[in-house]
C-alpha positions, 0 to 999 in steps of 0.5 A: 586707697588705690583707686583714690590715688589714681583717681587723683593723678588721672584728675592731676594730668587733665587738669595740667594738661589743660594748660598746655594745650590752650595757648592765649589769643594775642591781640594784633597791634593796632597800626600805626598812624603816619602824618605828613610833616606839617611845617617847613621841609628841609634839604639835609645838608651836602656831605663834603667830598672827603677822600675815602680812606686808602684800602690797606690789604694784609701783608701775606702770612709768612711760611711757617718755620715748623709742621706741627705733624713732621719734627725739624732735621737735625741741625741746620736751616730748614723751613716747612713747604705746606704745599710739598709736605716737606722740610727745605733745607736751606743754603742746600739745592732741592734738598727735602726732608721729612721723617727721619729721610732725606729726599734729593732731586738731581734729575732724578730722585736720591734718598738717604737717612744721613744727609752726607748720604749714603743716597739711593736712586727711587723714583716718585713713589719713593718720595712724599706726595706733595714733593713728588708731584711739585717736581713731576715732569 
């Protein structure tokens, strides 16, 4: 009975194998004929000159108001600086804030965690990336 089933799959797989390999030959299209037009040729009618449509360009996109990475300062106007990295603070002169940290530049860079301070002098690399290198020297 053993050698009958196997016999039988061995003869399954040729056989459907078989139709796999063999793909049908397809016939070409036969070309097709073009005449040339018999009877009268016509002139397709003049377009009128119509004045193409004024471009319109997009008004440039508004800053966003908010990071999706870095939360709002605490009270007050403030808007994200995507190119800084940084909350400006509105109505405040270079005055920045990201995560939790003030950041004040007056000829130099203060920071502080409370905004009527206390503000410690740093340098650049005390201040965000982006923040740092708008206002490089």
């Amino acid at each position: 009975m053993n050698k009958l089933a196997r016999l039988t799959l061995i003869s399954l797989v040729v056989g459907l194998s078989a139709c796999t390999v063999h793909r049908p030959v397809e016939q070409p299209a036969p070309p097709i004929e073009t005449l040339p037009p018999s009877g009268p040729v016509t002139k397709p009618a003049p377009v009128p000159n119509v004045p193409s449509k004024p471009v319109i360009t997009p008004a440039p996109k508004p800053m966003p108001r908010t990071s999706a990475s870095f939360a709002p300062p605490p009270g007050g106007a403030s808007h994200w600086d995507p190119r800084m990295g940084v909350y400006v603070l509105e109505g405040q002169t270079n005055t920045f804030y990201r995560q939790r940290t003030y950041y004040r530049w007056n000829n130099g860079w203060s920071w502080s965690t409370n905004l009527q301070g206390p503000w410690q002098e740093t340098d650049s690399s005390g201040v965000p990336g982006g923040l740092g290198r708008a206002f490089a020297q």
